[in-house]
N, C-alpha and C positions, 0 to 999 in steps of 0.2 A: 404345587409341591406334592401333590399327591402321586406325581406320576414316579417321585423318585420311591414313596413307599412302595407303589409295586415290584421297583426294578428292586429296591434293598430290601426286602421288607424286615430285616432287621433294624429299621429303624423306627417301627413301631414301638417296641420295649424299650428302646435307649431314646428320650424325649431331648437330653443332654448331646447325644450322638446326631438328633436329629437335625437340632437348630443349629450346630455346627457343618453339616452337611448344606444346610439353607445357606449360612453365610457362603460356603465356601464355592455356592453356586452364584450365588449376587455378586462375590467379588471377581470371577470368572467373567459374569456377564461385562461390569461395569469395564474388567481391563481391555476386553473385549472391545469397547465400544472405544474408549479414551485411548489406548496405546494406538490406533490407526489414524485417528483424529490426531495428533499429535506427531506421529509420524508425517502425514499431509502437508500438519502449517510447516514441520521443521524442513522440507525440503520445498516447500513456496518459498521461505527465507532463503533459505543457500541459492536458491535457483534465480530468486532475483537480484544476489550482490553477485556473481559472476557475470558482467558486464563489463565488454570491453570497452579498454582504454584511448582514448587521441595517442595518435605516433609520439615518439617524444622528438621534440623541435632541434634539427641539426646545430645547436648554439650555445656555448657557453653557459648564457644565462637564459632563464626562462622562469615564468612564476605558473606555478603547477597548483591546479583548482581543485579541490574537493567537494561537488557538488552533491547535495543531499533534497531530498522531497518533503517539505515540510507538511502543512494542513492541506488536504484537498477538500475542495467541496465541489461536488457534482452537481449538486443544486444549483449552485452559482456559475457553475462552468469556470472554475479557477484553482490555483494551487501553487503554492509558494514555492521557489525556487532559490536555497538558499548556499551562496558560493563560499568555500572560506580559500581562501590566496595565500601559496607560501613563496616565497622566495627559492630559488631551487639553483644552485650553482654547481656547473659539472667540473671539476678540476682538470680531468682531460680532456672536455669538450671542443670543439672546434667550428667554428663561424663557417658554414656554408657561403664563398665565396659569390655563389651567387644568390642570396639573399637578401630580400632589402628589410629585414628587420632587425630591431634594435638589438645591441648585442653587449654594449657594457649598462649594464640596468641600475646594479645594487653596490650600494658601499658599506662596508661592514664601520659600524660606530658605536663602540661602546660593546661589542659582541653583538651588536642587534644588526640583521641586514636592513638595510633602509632606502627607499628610492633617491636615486640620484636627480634625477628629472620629472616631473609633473605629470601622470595616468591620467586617460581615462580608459574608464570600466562599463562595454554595454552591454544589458542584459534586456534583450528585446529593445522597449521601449523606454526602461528604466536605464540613467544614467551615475555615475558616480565615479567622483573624482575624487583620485590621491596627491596629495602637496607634495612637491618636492623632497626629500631627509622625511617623508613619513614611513612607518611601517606601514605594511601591507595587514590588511583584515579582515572581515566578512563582508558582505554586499547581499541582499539580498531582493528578489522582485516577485510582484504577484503575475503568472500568464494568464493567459485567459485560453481556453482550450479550442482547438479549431471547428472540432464537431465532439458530438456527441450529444447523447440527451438520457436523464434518468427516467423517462416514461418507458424504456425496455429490463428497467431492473430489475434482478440482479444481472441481468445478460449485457449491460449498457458498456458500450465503449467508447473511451474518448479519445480523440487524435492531439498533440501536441508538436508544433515544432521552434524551436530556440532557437533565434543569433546572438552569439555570445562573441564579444570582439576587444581588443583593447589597442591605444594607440598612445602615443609621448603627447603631449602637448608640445608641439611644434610646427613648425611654416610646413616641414610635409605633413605632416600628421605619421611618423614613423609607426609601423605595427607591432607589437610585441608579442612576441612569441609566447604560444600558450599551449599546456597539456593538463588533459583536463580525464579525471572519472567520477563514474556517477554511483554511488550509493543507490541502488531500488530496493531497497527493504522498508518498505510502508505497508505497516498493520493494515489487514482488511484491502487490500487491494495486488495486484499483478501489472506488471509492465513485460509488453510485448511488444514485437516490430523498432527491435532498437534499433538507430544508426546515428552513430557518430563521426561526422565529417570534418578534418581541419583542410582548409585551402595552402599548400603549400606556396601556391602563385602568391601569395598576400603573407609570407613569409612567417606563416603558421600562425598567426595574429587575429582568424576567422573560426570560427567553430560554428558547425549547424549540429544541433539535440535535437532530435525526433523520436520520438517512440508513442505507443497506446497505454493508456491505466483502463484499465479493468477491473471485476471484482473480482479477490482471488478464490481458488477453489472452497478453499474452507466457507467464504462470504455467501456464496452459492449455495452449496450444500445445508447451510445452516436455515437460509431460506427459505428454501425447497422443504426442508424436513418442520418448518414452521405451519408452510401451506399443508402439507400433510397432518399432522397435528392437527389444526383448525378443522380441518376436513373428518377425523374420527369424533372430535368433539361435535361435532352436527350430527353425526351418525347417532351416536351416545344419546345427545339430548331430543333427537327426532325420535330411537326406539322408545324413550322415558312418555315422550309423548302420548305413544300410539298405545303403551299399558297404560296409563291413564285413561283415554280415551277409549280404545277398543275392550282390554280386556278388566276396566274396573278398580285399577290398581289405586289404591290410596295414596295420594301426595302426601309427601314428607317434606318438612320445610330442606331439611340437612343434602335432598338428592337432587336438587336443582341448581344454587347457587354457584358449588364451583366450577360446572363445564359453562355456563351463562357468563362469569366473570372473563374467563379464562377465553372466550370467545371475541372479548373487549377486549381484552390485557395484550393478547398475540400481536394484533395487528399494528398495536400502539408499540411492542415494543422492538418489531422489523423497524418502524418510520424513523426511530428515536436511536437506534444501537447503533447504526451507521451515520449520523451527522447528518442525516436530510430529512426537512419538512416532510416533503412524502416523498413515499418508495417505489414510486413510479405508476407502473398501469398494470402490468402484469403480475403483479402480488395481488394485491389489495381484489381484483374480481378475480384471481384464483381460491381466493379466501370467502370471497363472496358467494362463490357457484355453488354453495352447499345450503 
């Protein structure tokens, strides 16, 4: 703060004028910092619900998925995949002649659409069947991810791919037509390498889900700036050292404790703020090198 007295140096006389000068530097710095951060996560958000959609199914009827990403855990290599199913009837739609999927689905009862005939619902390896006259409602499964591993973290990526299918109960096993989007707005993570495939040969009744979770940029950045942190606190508590030692400086209980805690607390609170046991390889001995 001294350096703004020289540049004003009217604010030597005004003590009132000074500390208002001070805040209105603090609060510069702080917006400084928080308004880009905040700008970052808000366009990770937008960037990950703009995600295209499955074609919509040449047919009449069709039940239209809302699929969302529930808990990941990268530790575990898993993460819920949770579908909600609506009923979706096009009033001028028209049956694809040459389709072999189901085309009269739902009977309206009571105002509620309801299935007419007997679902099933696959989700991977997770299965779930609807009764006949039931409504339609959520389903949901745990995947397991194809690759990836949290020993690269924050850098780590994991591959994922979905088959998601549904058919009548019946002697064919008829397909139902499906159109399906996906919600990717999960706090602390990014999906990349989307592709969403419906099999029109199997009368849209197929869908493949693939894409990457990643950590997103804020999840990184936050990281990164933690290993740096830990890295000046070792500088800090190495110079306190060396007055100590070399040039005779007297220990004070009050100048040691908090870059010592604070050297604990770091590393504890990367492993714990993202939902994993540990945070991989590349934190923990970037934190260490010091």
């Amino acid at each position: 703060m001294l350096g703004l007295q020289r540049v004003f140096p009217a604010l030597r006389k005004y003590k009132l004028l000074r500390r208002f000068a001070y805040l209105v530097v603090l609060a510069t710095v702080w917006v400084a910092v928080i308004l880009p951060t905040y700008l970052v996560y808000r366009r990770e958000i937008q960037a990950s619900k703009l995600l295209p959609a499955s074609p919509t199914p040449p047919a009449p009827q069709f039940i239209n998925i809302s699929a969302r990403i529930g808990k990941i855990d990268p530790a575990a290599g898993t993460y819920r995949l949770t579908l909600d199913l609506a009923a979706a009837i096009v009033a001028s739609g028209r049956r694809d002649s040459n389709s072999t999927a189901a085309s009269d689905l739902f009977a309206v009862v009571n105002g509620e659409r309801r299935l007419k005939s007997a679902m099933v619902l696959y989700i991977d390896n997770t299965k779930r069947t609807f009764g006949a006259d039931e409504r339609l409602g959520s389903a949901d499964a745990v995947i397991t991810f194809a690759s990836g591993s949290t020993r690269h973290y924050p850098f780590d990526v994991h591959s994922t791919a979905v088959d998601i299918s549904a058919t009548l109960v019946d002697a064919a096993q008829t397909p139902v037509p499906l159109r399906l989007t996906l919600n990717g707005a999960v706090p602390g993570f990014a999906l990349d390498n989307f592709v969403l495939v419906a099999d029109p040969n199997q009368g849209f009744g197929y869908l493949l889900l693939a894409f990457d979770i990643a950590r997103s940029g804020t999840t990184k950045g936050f990281s990164i700036f933690i290993v740096i942190l830990s890295w000046c606190l070792s500088l800090i508590r190495g110079y306190l050292a060396l007055q100590v030692t070399r040039q005779k400086r007297e220990v004070e209980p009050p100048m040691l404790p908090p870059p010592c805690a604070l050297l604990f607390a770091l590393p504890s609170l990367v492993r714990r703020l993202f939902g994993s046991d540990r945070a991989g390889f590349w934190i923990p001995h970037a934190m260490d090198s010091f």
